[in-house]
PDB file as gemmi writes it, atoms N, CA and C in Angstrom:
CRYST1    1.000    1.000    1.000  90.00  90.00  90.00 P 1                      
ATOM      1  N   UNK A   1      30.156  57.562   0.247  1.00  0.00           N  
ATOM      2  CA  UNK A   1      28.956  56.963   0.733  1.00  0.00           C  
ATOM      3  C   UNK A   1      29.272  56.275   2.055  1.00  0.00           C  
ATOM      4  N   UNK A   2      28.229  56.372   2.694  1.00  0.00           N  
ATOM      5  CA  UNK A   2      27.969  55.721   4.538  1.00  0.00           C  
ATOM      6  C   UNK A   2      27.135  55.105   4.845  1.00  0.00           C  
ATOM      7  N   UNK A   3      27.090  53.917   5.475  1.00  0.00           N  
ATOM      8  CA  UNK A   3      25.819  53.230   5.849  1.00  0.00           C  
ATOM      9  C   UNK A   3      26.055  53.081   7.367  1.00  0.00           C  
ATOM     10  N   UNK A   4      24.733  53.921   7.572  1.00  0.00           N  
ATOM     11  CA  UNK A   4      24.129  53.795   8.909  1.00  0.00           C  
ATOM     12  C   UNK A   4      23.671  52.651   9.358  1.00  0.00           C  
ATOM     13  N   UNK A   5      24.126  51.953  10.360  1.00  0.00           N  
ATOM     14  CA  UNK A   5      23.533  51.050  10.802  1.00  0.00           C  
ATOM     15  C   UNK A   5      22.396  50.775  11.664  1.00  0.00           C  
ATOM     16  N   UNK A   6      21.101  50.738  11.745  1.00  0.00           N  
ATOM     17  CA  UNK A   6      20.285  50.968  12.297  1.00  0.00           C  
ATOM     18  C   UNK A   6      19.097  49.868  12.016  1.00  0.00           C  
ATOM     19  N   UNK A   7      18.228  50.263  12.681  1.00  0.00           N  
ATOM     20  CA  UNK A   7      16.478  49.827  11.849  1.00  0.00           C  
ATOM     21  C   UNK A   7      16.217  48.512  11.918  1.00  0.00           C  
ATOM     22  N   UNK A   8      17.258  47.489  12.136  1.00  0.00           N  
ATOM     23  CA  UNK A   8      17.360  45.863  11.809  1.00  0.00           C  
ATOM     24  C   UNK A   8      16.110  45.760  12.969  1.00  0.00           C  
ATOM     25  N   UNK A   9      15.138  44.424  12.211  1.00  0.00           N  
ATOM     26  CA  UNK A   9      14.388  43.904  13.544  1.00  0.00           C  
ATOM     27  C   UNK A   9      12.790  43.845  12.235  1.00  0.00           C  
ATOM     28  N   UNK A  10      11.777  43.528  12.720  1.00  0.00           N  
ATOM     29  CA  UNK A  10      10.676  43.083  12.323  1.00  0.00           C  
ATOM     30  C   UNK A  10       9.504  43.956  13.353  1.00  0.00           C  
ATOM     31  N   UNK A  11       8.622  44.852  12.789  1.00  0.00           N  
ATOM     32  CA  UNK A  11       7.712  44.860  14.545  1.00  0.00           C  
ATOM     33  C   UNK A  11       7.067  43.932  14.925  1.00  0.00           C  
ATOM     34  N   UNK A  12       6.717  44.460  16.027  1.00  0.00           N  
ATOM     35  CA  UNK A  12       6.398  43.332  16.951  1.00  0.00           C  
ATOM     36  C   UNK A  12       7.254  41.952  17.462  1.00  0.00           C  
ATOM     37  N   UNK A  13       8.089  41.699  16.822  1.00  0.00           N  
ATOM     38  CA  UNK A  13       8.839  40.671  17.216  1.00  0.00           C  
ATOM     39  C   UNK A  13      10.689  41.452  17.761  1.00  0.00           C  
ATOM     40  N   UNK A  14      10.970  40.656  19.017  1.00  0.00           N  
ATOM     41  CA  UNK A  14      12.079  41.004  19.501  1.00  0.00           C  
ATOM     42  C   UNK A  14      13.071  41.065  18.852  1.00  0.00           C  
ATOM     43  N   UNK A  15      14.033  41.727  18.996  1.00  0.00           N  
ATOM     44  CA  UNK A  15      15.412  42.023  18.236  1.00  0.00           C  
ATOM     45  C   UNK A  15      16.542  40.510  18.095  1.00  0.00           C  
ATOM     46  N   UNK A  16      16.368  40.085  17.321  1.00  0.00           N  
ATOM     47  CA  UNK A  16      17.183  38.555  17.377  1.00  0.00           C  
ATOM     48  C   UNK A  16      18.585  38.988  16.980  1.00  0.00           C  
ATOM     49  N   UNK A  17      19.535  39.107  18.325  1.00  0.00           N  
ATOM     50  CA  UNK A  17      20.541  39.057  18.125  1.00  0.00           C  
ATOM     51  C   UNK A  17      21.157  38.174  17.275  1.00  0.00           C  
ATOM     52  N   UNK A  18      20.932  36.964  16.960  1.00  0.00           N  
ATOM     53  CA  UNK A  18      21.247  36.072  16.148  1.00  0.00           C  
ATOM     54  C   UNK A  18      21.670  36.464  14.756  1.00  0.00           C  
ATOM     55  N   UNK A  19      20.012  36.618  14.147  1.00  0.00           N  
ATOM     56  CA  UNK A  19      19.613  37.135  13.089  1.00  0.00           C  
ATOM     57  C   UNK A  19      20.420  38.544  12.340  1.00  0.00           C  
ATOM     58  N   UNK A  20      20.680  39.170  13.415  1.00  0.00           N  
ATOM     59  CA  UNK A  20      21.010  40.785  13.086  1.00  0.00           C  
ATOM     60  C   UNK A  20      22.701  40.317  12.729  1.00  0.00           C  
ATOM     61  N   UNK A  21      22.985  39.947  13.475  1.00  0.00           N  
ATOM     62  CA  UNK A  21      24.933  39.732  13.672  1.00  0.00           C  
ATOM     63  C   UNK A  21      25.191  39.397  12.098  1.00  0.00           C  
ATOM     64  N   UNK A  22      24.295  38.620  11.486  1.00  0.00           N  
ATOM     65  CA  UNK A  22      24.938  38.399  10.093  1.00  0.00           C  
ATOM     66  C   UNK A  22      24.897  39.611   9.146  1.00  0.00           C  
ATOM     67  N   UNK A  23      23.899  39.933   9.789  1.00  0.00           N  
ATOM     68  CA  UNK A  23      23.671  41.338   8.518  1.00  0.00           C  
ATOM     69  C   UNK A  23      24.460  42.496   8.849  1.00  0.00           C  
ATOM     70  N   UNK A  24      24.821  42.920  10.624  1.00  0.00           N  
ATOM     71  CA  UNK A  24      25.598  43.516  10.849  1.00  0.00           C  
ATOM     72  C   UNK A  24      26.833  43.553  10.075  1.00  0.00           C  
ATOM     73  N   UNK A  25      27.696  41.985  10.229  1.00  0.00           N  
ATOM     74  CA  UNK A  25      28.840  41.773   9.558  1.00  0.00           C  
ATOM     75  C   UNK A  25      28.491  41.960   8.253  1.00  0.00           C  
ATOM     76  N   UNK A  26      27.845  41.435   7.216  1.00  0.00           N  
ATOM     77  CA  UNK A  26      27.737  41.388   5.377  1.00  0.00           C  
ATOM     78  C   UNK A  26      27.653  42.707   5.474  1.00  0.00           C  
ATOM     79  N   UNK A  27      26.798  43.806   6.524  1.00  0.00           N  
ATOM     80  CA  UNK A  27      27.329  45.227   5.819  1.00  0.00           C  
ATOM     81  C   UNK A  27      28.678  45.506   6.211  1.00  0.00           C  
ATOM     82  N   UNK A  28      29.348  45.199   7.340  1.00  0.00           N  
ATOM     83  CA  UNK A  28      30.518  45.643   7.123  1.00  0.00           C  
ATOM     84  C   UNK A  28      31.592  45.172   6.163  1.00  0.00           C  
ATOM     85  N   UNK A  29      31.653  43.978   5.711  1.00  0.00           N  
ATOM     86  CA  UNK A  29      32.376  43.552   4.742  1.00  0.00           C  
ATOM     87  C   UNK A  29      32.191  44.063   3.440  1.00  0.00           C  
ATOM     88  N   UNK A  30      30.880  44.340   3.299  1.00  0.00           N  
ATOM     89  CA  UNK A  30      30.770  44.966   1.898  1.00  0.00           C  
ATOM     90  C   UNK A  30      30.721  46.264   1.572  1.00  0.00           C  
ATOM     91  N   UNK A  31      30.649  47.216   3.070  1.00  0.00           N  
ATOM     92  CA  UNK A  31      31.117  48.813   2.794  1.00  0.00           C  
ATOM     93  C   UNK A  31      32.578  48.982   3.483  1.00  0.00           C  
ATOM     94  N   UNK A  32      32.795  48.028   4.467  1.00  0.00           N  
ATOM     95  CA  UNK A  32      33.867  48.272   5.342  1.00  0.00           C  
ATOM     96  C   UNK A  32      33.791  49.197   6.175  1.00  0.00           C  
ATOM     97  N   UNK A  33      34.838  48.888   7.392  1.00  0.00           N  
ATOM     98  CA  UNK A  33      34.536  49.300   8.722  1.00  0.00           C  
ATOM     99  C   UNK A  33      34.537  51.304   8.491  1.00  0.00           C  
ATOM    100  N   UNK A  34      35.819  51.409   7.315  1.00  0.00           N  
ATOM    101  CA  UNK A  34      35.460  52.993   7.242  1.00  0.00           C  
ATOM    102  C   UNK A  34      34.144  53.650   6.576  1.00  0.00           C  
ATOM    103  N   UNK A  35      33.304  53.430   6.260  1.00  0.00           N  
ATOM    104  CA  UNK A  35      32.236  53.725   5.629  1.00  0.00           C  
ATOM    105  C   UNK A  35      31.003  53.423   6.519  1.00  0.00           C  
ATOM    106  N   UNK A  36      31.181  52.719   7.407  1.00  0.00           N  
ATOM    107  CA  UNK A  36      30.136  51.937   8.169  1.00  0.00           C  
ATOM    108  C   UNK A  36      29.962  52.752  10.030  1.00  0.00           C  
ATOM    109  N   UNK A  37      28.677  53.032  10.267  1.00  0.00           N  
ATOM    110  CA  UNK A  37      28.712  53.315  11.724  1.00  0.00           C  
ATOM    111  C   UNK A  37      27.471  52.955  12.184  1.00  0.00           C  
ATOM    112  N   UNK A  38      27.353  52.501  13.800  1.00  0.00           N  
ATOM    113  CA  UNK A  38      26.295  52.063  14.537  1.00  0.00           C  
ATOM    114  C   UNK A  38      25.014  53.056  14.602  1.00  0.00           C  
ATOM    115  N   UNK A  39      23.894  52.856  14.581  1.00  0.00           N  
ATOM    116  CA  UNK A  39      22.972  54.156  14.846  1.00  0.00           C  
ATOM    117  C   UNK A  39      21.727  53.270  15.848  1.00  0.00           C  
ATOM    118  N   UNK A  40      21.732  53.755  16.861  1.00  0.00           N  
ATOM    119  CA  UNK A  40      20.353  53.201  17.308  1.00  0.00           C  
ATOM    120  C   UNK A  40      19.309  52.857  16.824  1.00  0.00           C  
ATOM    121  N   UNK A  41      18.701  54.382  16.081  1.00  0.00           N  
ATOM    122  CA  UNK A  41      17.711  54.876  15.923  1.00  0.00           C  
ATOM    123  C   UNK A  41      16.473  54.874  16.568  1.00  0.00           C  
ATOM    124  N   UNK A  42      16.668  55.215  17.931  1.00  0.00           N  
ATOM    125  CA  UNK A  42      15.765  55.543  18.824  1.00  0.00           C  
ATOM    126  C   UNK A  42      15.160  56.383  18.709  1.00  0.00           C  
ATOM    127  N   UNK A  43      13.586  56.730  19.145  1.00  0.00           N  
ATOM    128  CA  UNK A  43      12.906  55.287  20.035  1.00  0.00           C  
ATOM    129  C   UNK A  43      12.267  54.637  18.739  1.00  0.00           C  
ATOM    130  N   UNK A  44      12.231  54.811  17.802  1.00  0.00           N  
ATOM    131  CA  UNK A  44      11.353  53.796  16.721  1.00  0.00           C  
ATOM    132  C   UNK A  44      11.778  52.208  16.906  1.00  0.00           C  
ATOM    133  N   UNK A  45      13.181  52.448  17.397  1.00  0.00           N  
ATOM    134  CA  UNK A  45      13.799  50.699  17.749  1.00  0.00           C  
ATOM    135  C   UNK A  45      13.284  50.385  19.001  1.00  0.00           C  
ATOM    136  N   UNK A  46      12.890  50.753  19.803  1.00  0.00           N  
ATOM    137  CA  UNK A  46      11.830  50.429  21.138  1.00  0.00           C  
ATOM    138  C   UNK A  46      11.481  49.494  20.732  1.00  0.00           C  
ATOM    139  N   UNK A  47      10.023  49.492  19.497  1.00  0.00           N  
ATOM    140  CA  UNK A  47       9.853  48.303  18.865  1.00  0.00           C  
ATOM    141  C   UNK A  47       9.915  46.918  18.957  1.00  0.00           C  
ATOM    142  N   UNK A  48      10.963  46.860  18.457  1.00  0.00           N  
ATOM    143  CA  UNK A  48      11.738  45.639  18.098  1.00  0.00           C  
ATOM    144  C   UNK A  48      12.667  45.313  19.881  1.00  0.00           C  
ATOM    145  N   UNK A  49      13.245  45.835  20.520  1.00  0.00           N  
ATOM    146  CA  UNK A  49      14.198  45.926  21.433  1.00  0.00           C  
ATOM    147  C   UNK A  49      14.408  47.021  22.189  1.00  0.00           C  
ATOM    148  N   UNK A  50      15.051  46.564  23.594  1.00  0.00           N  
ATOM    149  CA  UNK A  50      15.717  47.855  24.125  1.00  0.00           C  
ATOM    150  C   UNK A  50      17.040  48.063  23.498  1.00  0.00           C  
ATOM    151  N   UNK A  51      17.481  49.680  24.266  1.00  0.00           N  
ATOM    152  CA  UNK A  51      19.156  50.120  23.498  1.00  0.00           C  
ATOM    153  C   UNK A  51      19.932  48.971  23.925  1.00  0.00           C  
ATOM    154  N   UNK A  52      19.923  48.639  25.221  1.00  0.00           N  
ATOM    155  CA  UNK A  52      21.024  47.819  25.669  1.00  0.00           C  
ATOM    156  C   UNK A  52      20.816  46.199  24.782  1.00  0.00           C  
ATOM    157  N   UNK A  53      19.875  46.215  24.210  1.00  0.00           N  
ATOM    158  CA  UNK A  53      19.835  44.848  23.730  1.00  0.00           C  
ATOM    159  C   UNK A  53      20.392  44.899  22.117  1.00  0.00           C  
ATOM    160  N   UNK A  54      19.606  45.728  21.397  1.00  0.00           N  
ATOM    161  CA  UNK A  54      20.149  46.223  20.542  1.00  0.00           C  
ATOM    162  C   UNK A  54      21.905  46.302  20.168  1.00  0.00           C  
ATOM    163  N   UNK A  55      21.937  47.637  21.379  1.00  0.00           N  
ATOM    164  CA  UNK A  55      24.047  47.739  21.381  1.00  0.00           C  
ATOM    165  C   UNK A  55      24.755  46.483  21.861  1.00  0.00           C  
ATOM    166  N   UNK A  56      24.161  45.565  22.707  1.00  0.00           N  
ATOM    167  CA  UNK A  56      25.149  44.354  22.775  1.00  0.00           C  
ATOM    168  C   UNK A  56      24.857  43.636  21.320  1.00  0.00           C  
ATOM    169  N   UNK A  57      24.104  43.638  20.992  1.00  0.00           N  
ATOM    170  CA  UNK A  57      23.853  42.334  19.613  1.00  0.00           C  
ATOM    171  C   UNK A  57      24.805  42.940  18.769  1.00  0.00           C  
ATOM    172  N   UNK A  58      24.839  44.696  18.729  1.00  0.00           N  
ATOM    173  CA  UNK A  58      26.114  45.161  17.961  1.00  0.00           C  
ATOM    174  C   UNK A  58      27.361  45.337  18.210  1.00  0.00           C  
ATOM    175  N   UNK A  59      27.684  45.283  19.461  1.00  0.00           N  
ATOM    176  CA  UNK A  59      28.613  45.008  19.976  1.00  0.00           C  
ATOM    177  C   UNK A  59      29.510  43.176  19.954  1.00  0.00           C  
ATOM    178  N   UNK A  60      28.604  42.451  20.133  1.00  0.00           N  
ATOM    179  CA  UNK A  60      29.021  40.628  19.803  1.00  0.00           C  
ATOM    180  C   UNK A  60      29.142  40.784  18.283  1.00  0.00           C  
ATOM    181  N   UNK A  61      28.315  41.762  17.541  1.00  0.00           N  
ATOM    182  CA  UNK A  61      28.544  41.501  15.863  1.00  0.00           C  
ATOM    183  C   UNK A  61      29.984  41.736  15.308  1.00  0.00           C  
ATOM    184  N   UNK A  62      30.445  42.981  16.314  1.00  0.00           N  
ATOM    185  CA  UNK A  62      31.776  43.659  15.743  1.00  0.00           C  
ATOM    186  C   UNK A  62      32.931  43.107  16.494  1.00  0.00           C  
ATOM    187  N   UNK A  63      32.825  42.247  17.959  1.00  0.00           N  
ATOM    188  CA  UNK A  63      33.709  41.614  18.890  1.00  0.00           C  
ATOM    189  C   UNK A  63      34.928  41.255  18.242  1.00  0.00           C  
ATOM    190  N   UNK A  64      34.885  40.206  17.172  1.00  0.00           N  
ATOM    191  CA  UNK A  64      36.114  39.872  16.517  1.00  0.00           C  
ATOM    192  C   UNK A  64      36.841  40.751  15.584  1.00  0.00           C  
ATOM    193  N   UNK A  65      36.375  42.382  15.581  1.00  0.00           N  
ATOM    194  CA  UNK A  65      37.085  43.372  14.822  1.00  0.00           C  
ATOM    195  C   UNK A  65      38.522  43.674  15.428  1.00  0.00           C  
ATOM    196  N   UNK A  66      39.179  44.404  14.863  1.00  0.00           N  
ATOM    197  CA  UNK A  66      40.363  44.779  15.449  1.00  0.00           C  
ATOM    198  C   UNK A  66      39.584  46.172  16.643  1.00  0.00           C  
ATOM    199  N   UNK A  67      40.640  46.341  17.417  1.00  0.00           N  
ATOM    200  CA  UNK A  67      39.892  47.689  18.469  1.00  0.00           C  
ATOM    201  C   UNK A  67      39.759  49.132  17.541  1.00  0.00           C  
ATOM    202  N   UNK A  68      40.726  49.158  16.489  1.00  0.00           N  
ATOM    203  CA  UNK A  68      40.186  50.410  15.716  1.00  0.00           C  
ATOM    204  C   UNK A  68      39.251  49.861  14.746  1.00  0.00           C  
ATOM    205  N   UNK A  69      39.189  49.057  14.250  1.00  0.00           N  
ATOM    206  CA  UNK A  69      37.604  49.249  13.497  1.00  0.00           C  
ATOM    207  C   UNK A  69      36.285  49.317  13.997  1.00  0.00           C  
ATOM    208  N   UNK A  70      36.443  48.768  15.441  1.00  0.00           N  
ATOM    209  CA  UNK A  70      35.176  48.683  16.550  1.00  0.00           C  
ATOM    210  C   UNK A  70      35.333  50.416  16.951  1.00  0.00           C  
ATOM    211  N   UNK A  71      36.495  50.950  16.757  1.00  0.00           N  
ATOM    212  CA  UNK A  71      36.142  52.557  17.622  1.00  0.00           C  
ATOM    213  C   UNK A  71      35.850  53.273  16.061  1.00  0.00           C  
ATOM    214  N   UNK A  72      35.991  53.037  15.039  1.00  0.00           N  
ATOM    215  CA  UNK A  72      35.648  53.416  13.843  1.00  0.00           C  
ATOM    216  C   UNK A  72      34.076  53.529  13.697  1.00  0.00           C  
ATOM    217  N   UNK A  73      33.707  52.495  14.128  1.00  0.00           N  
ATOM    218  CA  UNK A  73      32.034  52.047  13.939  1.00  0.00           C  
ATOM    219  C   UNK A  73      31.251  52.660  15.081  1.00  0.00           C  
ATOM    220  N   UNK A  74      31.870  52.520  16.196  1.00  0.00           N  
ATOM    221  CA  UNK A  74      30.997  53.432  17.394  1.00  0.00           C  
ATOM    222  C   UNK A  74      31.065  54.456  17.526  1.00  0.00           C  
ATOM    223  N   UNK A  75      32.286  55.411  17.255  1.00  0.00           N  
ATOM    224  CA  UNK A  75      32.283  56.715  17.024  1.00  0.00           C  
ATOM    225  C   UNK A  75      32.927  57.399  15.825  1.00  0.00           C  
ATOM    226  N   UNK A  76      34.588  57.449  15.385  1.00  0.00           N  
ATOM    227  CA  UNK A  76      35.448  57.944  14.583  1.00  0.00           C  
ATOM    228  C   UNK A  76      34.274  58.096  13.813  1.00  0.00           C  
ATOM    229  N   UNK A  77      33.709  57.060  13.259  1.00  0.00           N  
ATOM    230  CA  UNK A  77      33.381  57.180  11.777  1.00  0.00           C  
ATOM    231  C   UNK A  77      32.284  58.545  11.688  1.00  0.00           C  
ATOM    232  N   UNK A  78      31.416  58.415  13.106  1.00  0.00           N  
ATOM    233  CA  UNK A  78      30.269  59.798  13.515  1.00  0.00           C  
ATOM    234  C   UNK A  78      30.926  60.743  13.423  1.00  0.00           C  
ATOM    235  N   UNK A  79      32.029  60.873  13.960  1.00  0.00           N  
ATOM    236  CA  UNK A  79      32.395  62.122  14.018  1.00  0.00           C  
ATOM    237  C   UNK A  79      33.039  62.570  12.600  1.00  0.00           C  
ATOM    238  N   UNK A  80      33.347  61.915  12.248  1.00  0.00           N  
ATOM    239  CA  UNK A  80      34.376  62.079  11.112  1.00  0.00           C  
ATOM    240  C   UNK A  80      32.847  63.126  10.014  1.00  0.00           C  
ATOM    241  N   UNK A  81      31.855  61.529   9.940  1.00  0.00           N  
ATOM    242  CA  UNK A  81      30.864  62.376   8.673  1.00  0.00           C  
ATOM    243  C   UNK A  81      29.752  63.137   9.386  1.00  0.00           C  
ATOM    244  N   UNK A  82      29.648  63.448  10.487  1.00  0.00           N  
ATOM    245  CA  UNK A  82      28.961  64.574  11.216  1.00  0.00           C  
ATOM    246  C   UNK A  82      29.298  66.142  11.307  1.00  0.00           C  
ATOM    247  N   UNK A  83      31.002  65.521  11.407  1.00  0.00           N  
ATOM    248  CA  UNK A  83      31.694  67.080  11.469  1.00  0.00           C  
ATOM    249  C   UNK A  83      31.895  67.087  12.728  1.00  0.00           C  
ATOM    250  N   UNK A  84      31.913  66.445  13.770  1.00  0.00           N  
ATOM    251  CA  UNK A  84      31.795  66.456  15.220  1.00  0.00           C  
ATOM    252  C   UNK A  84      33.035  67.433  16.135  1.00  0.00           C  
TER     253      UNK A  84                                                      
END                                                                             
């Protein structure tokens, strides 16, 4: 099993980096960084945020990871369960 990371946010209201960073982290702690990868899910996340606002809030969420669990989550892990 894999959890996509995606979708976080409320409509109509902006993407609260704040808000998201915790939930970012509780999923990674509770599937871990190998099971776990970033997903936009664009444009339905328009919404809520732009990409760049979005990928930094996920990017500050994962900052204190080691550099392979951050390249685990942004790509390895895609490619790995994509087949890439």
């Amino acid at each position: 099993m894999a959890l996509k990371i995606s979708g976080l946010g409320l409509p109509g209201q902006p993407w609260p980096a704040a808000a998201n960073v915790a939930v970012i982290r509780d999923a990674i702690t509770l599937f871990g960084a190998d099971r776990c990868l970033f997903a936009s899910n664009y444009p339905v996340d328009s919404l809520v945020g732009s990409f760049d606002a979005i990928m930094d809030g996920f990017l500050q969420a994962i900052a204190d990871r080691p550099e392979a669990e951050r390249r685990q989550l942004l790509h390895d892990n895609a490619a790995r369960l994509y087949r890439f």
